[in-house]
N, C-alpha and C positions, 0 to 999 in steps of 0.2 A: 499436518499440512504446513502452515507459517511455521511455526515452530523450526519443523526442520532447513529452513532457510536461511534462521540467521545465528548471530553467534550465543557463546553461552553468558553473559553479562547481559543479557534482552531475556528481559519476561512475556511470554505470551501466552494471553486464555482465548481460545475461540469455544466458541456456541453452535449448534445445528440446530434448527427448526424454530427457534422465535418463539417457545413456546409460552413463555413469563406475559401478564398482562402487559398492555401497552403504555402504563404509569409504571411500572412496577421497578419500584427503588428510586425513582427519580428526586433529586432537590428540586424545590419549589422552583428556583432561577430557570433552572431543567425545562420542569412541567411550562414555565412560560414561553419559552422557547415554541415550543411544537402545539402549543395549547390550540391551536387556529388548523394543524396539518390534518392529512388523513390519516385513517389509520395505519395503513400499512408502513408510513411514515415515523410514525409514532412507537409503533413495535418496534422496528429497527433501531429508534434511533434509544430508545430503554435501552434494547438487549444489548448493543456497543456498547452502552457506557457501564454496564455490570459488568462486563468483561474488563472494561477500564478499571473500574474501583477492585477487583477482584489480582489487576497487578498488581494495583497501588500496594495491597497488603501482601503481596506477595516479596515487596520491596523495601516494605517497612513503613512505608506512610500511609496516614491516615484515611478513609478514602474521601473522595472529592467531587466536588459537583467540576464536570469537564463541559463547557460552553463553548458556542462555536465564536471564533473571532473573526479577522480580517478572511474574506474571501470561503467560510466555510470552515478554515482550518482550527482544529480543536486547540482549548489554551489548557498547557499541562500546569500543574504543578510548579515552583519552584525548584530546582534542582534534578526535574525529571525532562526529556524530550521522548517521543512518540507518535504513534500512526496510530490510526482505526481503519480497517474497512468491512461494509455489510456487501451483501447481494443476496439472490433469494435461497432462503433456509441456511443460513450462512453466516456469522459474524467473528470480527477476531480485533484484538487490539494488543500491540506489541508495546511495551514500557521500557527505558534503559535509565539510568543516570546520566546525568549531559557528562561526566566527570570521565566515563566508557565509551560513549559515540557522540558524534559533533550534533550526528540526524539520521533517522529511519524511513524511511517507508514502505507501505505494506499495503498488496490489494488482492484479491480475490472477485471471480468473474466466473461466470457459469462455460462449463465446458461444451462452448458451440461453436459456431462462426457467428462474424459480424453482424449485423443488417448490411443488406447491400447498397453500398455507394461507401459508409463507413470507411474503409479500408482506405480509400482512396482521397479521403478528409484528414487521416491522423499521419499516417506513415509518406516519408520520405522515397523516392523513387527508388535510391539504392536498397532501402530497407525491404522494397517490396521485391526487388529483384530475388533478394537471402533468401525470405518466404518461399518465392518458387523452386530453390536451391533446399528449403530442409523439409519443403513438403516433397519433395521426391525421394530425397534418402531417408525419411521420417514421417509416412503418412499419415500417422495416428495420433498426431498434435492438431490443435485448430491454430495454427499458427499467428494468425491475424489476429484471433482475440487474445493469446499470450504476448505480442506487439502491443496491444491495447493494454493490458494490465501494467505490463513493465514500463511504458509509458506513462501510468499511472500511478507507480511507486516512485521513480525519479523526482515526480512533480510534487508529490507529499514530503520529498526528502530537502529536496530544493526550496521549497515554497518557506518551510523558517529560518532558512539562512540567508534569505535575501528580503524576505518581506513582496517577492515580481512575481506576475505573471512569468512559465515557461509555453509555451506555444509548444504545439506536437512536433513543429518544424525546428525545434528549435534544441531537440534532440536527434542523433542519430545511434542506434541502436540497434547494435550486432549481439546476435542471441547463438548460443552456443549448446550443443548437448554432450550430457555425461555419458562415457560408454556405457552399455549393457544395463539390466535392470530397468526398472521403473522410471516413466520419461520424465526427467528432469536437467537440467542443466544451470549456466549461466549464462549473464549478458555483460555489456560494455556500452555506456549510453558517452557518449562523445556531446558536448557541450556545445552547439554551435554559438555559441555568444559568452561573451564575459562570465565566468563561473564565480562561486563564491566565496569569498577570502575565509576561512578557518584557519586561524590563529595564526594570522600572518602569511596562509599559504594560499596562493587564489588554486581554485579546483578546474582541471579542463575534461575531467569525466568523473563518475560513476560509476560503479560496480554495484551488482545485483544479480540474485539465484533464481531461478523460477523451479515449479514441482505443477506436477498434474496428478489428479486423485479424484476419490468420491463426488463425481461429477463438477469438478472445479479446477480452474486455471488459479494458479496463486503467484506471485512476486513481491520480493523483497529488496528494497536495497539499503544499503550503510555506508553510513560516512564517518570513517575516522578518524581518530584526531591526529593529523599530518607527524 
C-alpha cells in the first residue's frame, strides 16, 4: 500500500490486524504515555511504534522510544524525519534520512465515505466541485474520504517544517488519476498561506500519490530538498 507511494530512499513497515498485545515492545516513557488510554488506544498506538522501531533498523539505527511531541506529532530520532499512521486493522510508518527528504507524510483511512456533514467541514468549494467531476468519470473511488486522507498527509508533512497549525482551508487540493489499472493516482495541495522555507526556498505546494486497496484509502506526500 504506502509503500508503493513513495520514493525509494523511504523505508516503510505496515501491519494488518493489531494483533501484538497492547504494551507489546513498548519503552517505559511509551507505556506512560497511554498508561490512562483505552484499549483500543493502546493497541494502536504499540503496533505503530514497532512498525517504527522496525524502520529504524532497517535504516541502521538503533531502535527508539518515538514520543508524541508538540500537537501529537511523533519526535524522530536525530537525523531521521517521518510519518505514522493507524486506523482500523491497519498500521504503517514511513522513516527517511532528513539528508533525502526535507518531510513525509503518510495516512491511511478505511475505504467508505465520510460521516455526513464531514465533507463539507474539510474540503474547499472548488475541491468539492473536482469530487463531483472524478466521481463521474471514476465511480469506484470514495472520493471524499481520499480528499480527507491527502488532507491529512500534507498536514503531517507540514506540521515539522513550521512547527503551525494547517487548517483544511488552508489547503487546496487537486487529485488526479493514473490511467488504466488499479485506482491510484496523484495530487497537488496548493498552499493558501505562507509555505515553509526549506533551505532557503519558501514552498507554495505539495506533491503527493494516493493508492486504494485492501479496503483502505492511503496518501503519501514528500518534500524535497529544493
Amino acid at each position: 500500500m504506502i509503500e508503493e507511494l513513495l520514493p525509494g530512499p523511504v523505508v516503510v513497515v505496515e501491519a494488518y490486524g493489531h494483533d501484538e498485545p497492547e504494551n507489546s515492545g513498548l519503552f517505559p516513557e511509551e507505556e506512560a504515555v497511554v498508561a490512562q488510554a483505552v484499549h483500543k488506544r493502546r493497541r494502536e498506538f504499540a503496533a505503530v511504534r514497532s512498525c517504527a522501531r522496525k524502520a529504524m533498523e532497517k535504516l541502521g539505527v538503533p531502535p527508539q522510544a518515538v514520543l508524541p511531541g508538540e500537537r501529537g506529532a511523533p519526535r524522530w530520532p536525530s537525523g531521521l524525519t517521518g510519518s505514522m499512521t493507524h486506523c482500523d486493522g491497519y498500521c504503517a510508518a514511513a522513516l527517511v534520512r532528513a539528508t533525502d527528504l526535507a518531510s513525509l507524510g503518510i495516512d491511511a483511512e478505511p475505504d467508505g465515505p465520510l460521516p455526513e456533514g464531514v465533507l463539507s467541514a474539510v474540503a474547499l468549494p472548488g475541491e468539492q466541485e473536482r469530487l463531483l467531476r472524478l466521481a463521474e468519470t471514476h465511480p469506484g473511488v470514495h472520493w471524499d474520504r481520499l480528499l480527507f486522507s491527502a488532507k491529512e498527509s500534507v498536514y503531517k508533512a507540514w506540521f515539522p517544517l513550521t512547527g503551525q497549525w494547517l487548517d483544511f482551508s488552508e489547503a487546496d487540493i487537486d487529485l488526479s488519476v493514473d490511467p488504466g489499472g488499479r485506482p491510484r493516482g496523484g495530487f497537488r495541495a496548493e498552499l493558501l498561506v505562507p509555505g515553509p522555507v526549506v533551505d532557503g526556498h519558501r514552498l507554495g505546494h505539495f506533491e503527493g500519490r494516493w493508492i486504494t486497496g485492501r479496503g483502505l484509502v492511503a496518501s503519501a506526500v514528500t518534500v524535497p530538498h529544493p
